[in-house]
C-alpha positions, -999 to +999 in steps of 0.1 A: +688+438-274+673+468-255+640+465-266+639+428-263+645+438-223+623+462-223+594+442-234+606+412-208+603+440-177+567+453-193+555+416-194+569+411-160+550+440-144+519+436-163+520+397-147+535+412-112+502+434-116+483+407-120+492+377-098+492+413-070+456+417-076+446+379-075+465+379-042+436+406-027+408+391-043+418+356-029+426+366+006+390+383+005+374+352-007+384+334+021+366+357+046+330+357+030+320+388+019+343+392-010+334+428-017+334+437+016+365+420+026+385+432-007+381+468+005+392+462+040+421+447+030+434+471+008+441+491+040+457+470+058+493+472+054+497+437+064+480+426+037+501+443+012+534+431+026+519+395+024+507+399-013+538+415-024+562+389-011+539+362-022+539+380-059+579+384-056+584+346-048+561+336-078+580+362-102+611+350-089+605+317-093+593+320-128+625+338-137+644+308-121+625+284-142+626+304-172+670+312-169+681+280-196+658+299-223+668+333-219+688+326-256+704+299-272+731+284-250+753+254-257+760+223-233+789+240-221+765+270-206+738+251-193+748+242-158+741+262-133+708+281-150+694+243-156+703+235-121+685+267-106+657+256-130+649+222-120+650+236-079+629+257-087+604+231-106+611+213-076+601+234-052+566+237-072+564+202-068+567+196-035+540+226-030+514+200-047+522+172-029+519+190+004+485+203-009+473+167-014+484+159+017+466+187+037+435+175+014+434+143+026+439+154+063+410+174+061+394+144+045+399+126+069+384+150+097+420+152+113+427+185+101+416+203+134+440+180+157+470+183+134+470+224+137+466+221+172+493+204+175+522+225+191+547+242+167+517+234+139+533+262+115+565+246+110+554+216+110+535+226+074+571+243+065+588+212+072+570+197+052+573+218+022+608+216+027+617+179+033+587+176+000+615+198-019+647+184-005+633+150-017+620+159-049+651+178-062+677+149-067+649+130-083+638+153-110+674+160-115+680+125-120+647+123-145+658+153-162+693+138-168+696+127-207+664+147-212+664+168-245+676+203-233+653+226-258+621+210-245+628+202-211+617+234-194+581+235-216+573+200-208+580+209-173+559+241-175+532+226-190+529+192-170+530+215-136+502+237-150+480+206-163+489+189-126+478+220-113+445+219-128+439+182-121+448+184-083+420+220-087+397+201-098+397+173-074+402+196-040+373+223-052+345+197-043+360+188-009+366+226-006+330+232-007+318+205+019+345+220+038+333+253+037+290+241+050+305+225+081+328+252+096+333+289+105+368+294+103+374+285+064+405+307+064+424+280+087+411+249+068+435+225+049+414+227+019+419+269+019+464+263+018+462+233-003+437+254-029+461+283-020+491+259-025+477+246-057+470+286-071+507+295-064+515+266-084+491+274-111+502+311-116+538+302-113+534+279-144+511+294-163+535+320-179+562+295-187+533+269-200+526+289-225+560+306-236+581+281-229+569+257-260+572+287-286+608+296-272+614+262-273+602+254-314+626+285-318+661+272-300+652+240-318+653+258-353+684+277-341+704+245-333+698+226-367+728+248-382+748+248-355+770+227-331+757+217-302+782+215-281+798+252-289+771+270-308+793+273-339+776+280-371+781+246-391+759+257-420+788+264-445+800+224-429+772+208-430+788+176-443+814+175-417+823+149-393+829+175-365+829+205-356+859+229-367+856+250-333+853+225-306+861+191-325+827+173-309+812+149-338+789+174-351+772+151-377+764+123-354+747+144-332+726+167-360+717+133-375+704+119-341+687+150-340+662+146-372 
């Protein structure tokens, strides 16, 4: 058990190290100069609070995401973690719609006249958060009857392939955007490409872990009640389950 944690918090800083370092080189890339820019910034004590609590969020957020597959839990245990899962999925969500959005704002050459308009930065939280308040009642409701020991990879890995699609279509706009004007840094291209990287990093982890941990749980659960965790494997021909008395065969046969 000790070394199983130990290994979670050296993955964790290794990808806190990393998605720290992207934060830098991405913030310089939005100035010009990368080089240049990169080593400015790391002096700037600004910079380093805004990188660090953008790396916490993403971290944290992963670790939300990731709570149902700590281990093997049965439906009794899967509330609240699947609940703080799927907000969390949610909130990711809503981040790429907004960045769609903001794309097609600056599409639309309107971008300049919606910053300017007054209370502009809350405006784009607002957004984000009436994005997420909508989103989370309806992925809750999709994710109702879904199979619990693939929900959270298919959700990983269908945010990181949106991720990449939405990438792909903004980088071309991104580029026009960046010929035509001087102050890139502000442009709705720049937060919905910085929108859609947040995104990206906060599923890529999970995108790719999630389906082996999932293959795993599923293995677990063929010898084992569903609905209590109890080992069935010396009752395998049993109508239900000795521990909790849920029909343990009808369930592992719906299973296969």
């Amino acid at each position: 058990m000790r070394r199983r944690w130990m290994l979670i918090l050296i993955v964790g800083l290794i990808e806190a190290a990393l998605i720290y370092s992207l934060g830098f080189v991405w913030l310089s890339a939005s100035g010009g100069e990368l080089r240049d820019d990169l080593v400015a910034l790391l002096y700037e004590p600004e910079a380093h609070l805004f990188v660090g609590i953008w790396t916490t969020c993403i971290i944290g957020a992963q670790a939300a995401l990731l709570l149902p597959v700590r281990r093997p839990f049965a439906i009794s245990e899967a509330g609240t973690s699947l609940k703080a899962s799927l907000i969390a999925a949610a909130l990711a969500i809503a981040l790429l719609t907004c960045a769609g959005i903001w794309a097609l704002i600056e599409l639309m050459q309107l971008w300049e006249d919606f910053v300017g308009l007054p209370g502009a930065a809350w405006i784009l939280l607002g957004m984000i958060g009436f994005a997420w308040l909508l989103t989370t009642p309806l992925l809750f409701i999709f994710c109702r009857n879904a199979p619990r020991d693939s929900l959270i990879a298919r959700i990983s890995t269908r945010l990181f392939l949106g991720t990449m699609i939405e990438t792909a279509a903004i980088i071309p706009l991104d580029v026009m955007v960046r010929k035509r004007t001087d102050c890139y840094c502000g442009s709705g291209t720049f937060l919905a490409l910085t929108a859609t990287g947040t995104v990206g990093l906060f599923a890529m982890g999970p995108a790719i872990f999630a389906p082996l941990i999932a293959r795993r749980r599923k293995r677990w659960w063929q010898s084992r009640c569903e609905n209590c965790g109890y080992d069935m494997t010396g009752n395998a021909q049993a109508d239900r389950c000795p521990e909790c008395g849920a029909g343990w065969r009808a369930a592992h046969s719906a299973a296969k």
